[in-house]
N, C-alpha and C positions, 0 to 999 in steps of 0.2 A: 272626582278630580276637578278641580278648578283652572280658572282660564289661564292662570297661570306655570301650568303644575307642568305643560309639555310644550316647544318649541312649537309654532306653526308652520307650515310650509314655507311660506315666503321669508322664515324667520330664519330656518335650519338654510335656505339660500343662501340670505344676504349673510349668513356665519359662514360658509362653505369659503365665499369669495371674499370677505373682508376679516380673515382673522385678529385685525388689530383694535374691533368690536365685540371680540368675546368675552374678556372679563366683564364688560357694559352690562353686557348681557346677561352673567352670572349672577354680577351681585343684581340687578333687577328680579332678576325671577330664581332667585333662590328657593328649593324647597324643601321639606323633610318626608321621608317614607314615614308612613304612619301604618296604613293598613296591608295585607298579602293582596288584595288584591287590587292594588296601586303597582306592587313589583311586577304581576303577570304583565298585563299589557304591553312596561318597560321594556321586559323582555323579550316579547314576540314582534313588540315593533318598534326596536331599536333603529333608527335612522344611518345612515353611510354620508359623512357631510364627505366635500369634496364635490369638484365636478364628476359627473360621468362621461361613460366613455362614448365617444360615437366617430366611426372610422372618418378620418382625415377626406375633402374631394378633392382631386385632383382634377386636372383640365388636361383630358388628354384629346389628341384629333382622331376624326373619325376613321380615318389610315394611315400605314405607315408611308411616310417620303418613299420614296422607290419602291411602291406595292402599285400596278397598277389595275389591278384589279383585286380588290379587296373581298377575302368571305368568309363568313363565320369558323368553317371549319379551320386548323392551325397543323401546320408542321410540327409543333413543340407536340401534338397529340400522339405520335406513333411513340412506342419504347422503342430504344436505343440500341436493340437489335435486328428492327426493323429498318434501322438508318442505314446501320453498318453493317452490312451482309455480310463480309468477310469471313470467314469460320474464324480463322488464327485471329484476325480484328476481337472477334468477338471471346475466345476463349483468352485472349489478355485483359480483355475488360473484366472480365469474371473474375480472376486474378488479380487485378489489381481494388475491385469492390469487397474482396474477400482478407486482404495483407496489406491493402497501403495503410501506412501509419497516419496520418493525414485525416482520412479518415474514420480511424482507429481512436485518433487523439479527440475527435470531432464528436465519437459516441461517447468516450469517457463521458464530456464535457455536458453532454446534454444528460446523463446519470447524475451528473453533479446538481446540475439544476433542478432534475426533478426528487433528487435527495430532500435541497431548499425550498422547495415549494410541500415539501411531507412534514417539514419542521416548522414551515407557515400554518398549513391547516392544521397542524395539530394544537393552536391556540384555540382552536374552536370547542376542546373538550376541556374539562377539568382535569389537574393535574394534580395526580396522588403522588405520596412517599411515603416512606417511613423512617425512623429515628429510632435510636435508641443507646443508654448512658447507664452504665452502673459505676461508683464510686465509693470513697472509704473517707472522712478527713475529718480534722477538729474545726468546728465555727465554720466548716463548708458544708454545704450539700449541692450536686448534682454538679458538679464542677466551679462553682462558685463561691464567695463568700459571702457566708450565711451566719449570725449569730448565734450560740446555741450553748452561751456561758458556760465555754471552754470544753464542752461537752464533745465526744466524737462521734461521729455519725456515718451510719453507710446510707446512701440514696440507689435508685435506679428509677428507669423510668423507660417506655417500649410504645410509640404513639405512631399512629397513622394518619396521616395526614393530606389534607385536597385544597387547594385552590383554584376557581374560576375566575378569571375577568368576565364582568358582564359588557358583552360587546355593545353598550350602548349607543356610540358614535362611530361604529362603522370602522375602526381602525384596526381589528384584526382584521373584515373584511377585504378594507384597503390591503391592509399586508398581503393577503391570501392572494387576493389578486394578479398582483404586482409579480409577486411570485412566480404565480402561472403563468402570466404573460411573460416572464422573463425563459422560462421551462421552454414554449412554447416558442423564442427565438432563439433559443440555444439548439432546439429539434431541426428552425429552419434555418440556419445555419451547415449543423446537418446537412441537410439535402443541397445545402450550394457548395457545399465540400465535396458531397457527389457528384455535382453536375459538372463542376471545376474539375473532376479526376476523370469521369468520361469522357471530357473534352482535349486534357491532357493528351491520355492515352492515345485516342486518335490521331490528334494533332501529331503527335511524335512518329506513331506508325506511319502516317501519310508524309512524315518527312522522310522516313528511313527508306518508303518505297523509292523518293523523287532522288535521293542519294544515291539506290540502286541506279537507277536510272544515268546520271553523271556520269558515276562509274562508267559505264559501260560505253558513252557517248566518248569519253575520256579516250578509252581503248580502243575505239573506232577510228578515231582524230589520231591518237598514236601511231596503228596500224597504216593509215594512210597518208603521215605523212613521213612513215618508216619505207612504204613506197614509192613515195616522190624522191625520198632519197637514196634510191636504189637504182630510181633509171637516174639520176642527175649524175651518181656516180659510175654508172657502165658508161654515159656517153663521155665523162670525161675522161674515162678511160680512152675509148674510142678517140677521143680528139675531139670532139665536135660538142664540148661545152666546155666553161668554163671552171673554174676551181669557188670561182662567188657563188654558184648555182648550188653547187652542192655545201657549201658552207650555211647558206641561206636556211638549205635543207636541213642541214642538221641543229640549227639553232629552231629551227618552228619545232624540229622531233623532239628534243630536249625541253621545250614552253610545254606540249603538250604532256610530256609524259610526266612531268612537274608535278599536275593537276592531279594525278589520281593518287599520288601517298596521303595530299592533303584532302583530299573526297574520303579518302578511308578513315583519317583520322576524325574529321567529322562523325562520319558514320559509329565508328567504337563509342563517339562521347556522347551521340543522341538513343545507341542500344543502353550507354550505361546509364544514361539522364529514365529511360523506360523504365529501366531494371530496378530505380529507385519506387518510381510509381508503382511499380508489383510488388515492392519489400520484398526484393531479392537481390542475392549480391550481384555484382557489375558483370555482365557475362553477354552474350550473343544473343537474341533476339532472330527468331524463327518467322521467317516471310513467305508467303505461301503465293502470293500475286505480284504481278509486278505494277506499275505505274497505270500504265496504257492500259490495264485491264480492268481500272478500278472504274466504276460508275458511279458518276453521284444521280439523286434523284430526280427524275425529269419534272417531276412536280413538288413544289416548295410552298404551299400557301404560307404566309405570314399569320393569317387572324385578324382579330379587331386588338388596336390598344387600350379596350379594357377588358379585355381577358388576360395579356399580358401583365397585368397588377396583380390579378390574382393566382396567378401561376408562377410567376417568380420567386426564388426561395426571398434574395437578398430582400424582394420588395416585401414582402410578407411576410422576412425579420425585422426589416424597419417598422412595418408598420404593431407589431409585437411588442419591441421596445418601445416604439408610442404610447400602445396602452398601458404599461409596466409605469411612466413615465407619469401618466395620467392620475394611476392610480396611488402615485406616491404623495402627488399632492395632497389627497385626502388624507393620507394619513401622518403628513405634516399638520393638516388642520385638527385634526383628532387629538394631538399635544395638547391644545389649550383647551381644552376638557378638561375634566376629573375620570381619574379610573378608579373603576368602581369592582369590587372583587366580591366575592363568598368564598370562606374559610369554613372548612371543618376539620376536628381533633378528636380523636375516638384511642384509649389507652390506657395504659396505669402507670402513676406513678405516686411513691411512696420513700417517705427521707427514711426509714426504716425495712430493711429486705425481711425482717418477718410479718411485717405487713401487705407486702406485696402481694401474694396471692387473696389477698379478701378483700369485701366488697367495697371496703373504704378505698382503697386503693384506683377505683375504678375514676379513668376521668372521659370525660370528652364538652367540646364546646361547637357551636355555633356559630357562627360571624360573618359579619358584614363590614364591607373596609372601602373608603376613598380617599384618595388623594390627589391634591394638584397644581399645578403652578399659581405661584400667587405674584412672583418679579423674576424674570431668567435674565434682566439684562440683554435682549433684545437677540437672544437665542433661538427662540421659539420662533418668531416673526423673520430672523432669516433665515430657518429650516426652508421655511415655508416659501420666502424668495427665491431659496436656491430648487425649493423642489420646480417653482413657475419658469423657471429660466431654464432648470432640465426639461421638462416638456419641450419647451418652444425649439428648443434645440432639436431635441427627438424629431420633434414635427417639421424643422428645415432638412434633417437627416432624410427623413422619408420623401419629403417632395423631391429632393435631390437624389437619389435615388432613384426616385419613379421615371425622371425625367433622363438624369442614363440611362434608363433600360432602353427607353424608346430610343435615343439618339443610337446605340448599339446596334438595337434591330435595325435601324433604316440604314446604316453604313454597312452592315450585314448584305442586304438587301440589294444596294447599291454596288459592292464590293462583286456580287455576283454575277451584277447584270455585264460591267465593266471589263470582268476579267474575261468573260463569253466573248467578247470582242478583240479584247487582244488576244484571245488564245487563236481565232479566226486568219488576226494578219499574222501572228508567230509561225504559223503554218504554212501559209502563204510567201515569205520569206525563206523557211526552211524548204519547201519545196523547189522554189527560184535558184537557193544558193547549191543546193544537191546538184540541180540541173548545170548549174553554172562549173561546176569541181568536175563533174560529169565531160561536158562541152572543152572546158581547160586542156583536160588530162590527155584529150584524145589528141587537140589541135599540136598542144605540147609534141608529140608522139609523131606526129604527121609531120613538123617542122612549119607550121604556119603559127604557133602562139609560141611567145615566150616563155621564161621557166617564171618569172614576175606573174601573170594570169592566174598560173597554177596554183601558186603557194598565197595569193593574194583571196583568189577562192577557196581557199581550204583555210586559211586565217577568220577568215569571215563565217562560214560554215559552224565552228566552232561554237564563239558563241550563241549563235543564233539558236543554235539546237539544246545548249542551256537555258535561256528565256524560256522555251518553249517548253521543255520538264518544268521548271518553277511556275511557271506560270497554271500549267495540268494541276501541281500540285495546291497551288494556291486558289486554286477553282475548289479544288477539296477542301481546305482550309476555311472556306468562305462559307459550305455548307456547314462544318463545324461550329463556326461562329454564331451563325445564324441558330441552327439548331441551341447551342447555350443562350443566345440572346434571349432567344423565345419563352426558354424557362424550361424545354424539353431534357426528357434521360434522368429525370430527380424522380419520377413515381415509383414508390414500393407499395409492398401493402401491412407493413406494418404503421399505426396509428398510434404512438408511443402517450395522445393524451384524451385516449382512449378512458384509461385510468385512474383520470384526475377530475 
């Protein structure tokens, strides 16, 4: 082999990254196969032009914003029935990991890709087939026309046949690739379509609970201010109030009782919003706890933010379509080659069918084949532009990306610490204004408060004790978030590229 006969390293480079010097390059070191054992070598150490892949850095900090104490181990580590104790919680999760379409449509999808990635590696073998023609005609044979002075002729002919590309530049490789990398973000995908649907689930049960909750708060505030207007009307009965007091009254009882047609209509739209997540028709949803009885957990670690990169699906489909991204460059650059193939033909064929069975008949050939661009009009060269421009793109994808996750977790984080404080004064308030409806009711009764105090205290009462369910619930909410933030609830234990 001569010094010219193969690419050197720094040569197959500066080809990788400057496609617009490979015909230079070609016609300089043109060569001819001469000898078998010139093709071995070719073959076993055919090169992959194109960059390589090597995962994207990020700059991420050493904690999240509102962690303040930071440590190895992570909340995203428990599974997702460890989060959500609930039984009923958890047998709708089940339910809907086993019937949502969602993530139903999400497995097709990833079948699809790893279909494409079976139709990529299979450039890696030679490709047989077989053929075969029998015919009758004057001045034709084997469907053509053929001279044969005016004569008629029967033909047939029964061939097998192989093609290989010899992947010398790497561009089935690239394919193969790209492939898998693309398999392998259609999987994580997948799991963010899981993590999206456990999150769901909960999210909606822990609203249906704080809905119960309304309700009931609704009927309480009805009930008593169905009371306030019961004594407003015996006293004016009695004489000793007025006719405004009990009107008063019966306009708070009416605001109040207002509230709960629209609490329940809520409630039917967030059971049916569920029922979609379980792919089941729109129906009632089975609660087993109430609000107040629900726990979230007293210890939450965050982690470090770089384990977060690696545990997130979305981060870890970005960075999949990166590589995919990566690898198509290469085999944009692989275009301005020559493809180089081996052909074989093993059969019989004969322009006469009683010759057909003997030994004349017998054919088969050998071959070798290249081809390759010589002028595309500046096609090849913006393959290759667009494949550089999809990368980089990829690669803002991913850092954009990485950099939401984090922002999520810390407002997660943050979201938790916040609501623990307002749930502290919600309480505080609702316990005041109890005291205060309490205090009202009685002075009312006594003749030392007005019937104004009373209904001004039971006004107020109201909503307070609203806040204070939303707020219970959105402390729930918050561990939700967090927990998806983190990248937690996706672990299964199938490995679908296992396979590949």
């Amino acid at each position: 082999m001569t010094k010219e006969s193969l690419m050197t390293k720094p040569e197959r480079t500066r080809l990788a990254n400057q496609p617009g010097a490979v015909w230079s390059f070609v016609l300089r070191h043109s060569f001819v196969i001469r000898h078998t054992s010139f093709v071995i070598p070719l073959l076993l150490f055919g090169c992959s032009v194109g960059p390589n892949y090597h995962p994207p850095v990020v700059s991420s900090p050493a904690a999240f914003r509102g962690d303040d104490a930071p440590t190895n181990h992570s909340f995203a580590e428990l599974n997702w029935w460890q989060v959500y104790e609930d039984p009923t919680l958890q047998a709708l999760v089940r339910e809907a990991l086993t019937n949502n379409y969602d993530l139903r449509i999400a497995v097709a999808r990833v079948e699809q890709a790893r279909a494409i990635a079976m139709q990529a590696r299979s450039q890696f073998v030679p490709q047989a087939g077989y053929d075969g023609a029998v015919g009758r005609g004057r001045n034709a044979a084997f469907g053509q026309a053929f001279p044969s002075a005016g004569n008629t002729l029967s033909s047939a002919e029964v061939t097998l046949n192989a093609f290989w590309e010899v992947d010398l530049w790497g561009r089935v490789r690239r394919l193969n690739e790209a492939a898998r990398a693309k398999f392998l973000a259609s999987d994580e995908a997948r799991r963010g379509v899981r993590l999206s649907l456990l999150s769901e689930v909960a999210s909606d049960y822990f609203q249906l609970l704080e809905l119960d909750q309304e309700s009931k708060i609704a009927s309480n505030t009805t009930n008593s201010f169905a009371e306030s207007l019961r004594i407003f009307s015996r006293r004016l009965e009695g004489g000793t109030a007025s006719a405004l007091e009990a009107a008063r009254a019966d306009a708070s009882l009416a605001d109040a009782a207002a509230a709960i047609p629209a609490i329940l209509e809520q409630i039917s739209s967030t059971e049916n919003q569920l029922c979609v997540l379980l792919g089941r028709a729109p129906g009632p949803i089975q609660r087993s706890e109430s609000l107040l009885e629900t726990r979230t957990p007293p210890n939450v670690p965050a982690g470090l933010p770089s384990s977060l990169l690696e545990r997130r699906p979305d981060v870890r489909q970005a960075e999949q379509l990166l590589h995919a991204a990566n690898a198509q460059i290469g085999e944009s650059v692989a275009e301005f080659f020559p493809k180089i193939g081996l052909t074989a033909l093993l059969g019989k064929v004969s322009p006469e069918l009683s010759a057909f069975t003997l030994g004349s008949a017998n054919a088969w050939s050998i071959a070798a084949s290249g081809a390759g661009p010589l002028f595309q009009g500046g096609r090849l060269v913006g393959q290759y532009r667009q494949a550089t421009a999809a990368r980089e793109e990829a690669l803002l994808g991913y850092q954009q990306t990485a950099l939401t996750a984090l922002r999520e977790v810390s407002d997660a984080l943050i979201s938790r610490l916040r609501l623990a404080e307002i749930r502290e004064q919600r309480s505080r308030q609702v316990a005041a204004l109890e005291t205060a409806v309490k205090l009202s009711s009685e002075r009312y009764v006594a003749g030392k408060a007005s019937y104004y105090e009373v209904l001004e205290a039971q006004q107020q009462l109201f909503p307070s004790q609203l806040s204070l369910s939303r707020t219970q619930r959105d402390q729930l909410l918050a561990v939700v978030a967090l927990y998806k933030a983190l990248g937690g609830g996706w672990q299964d234990d199938t490995e679908p590229n296992q396979h590949l």
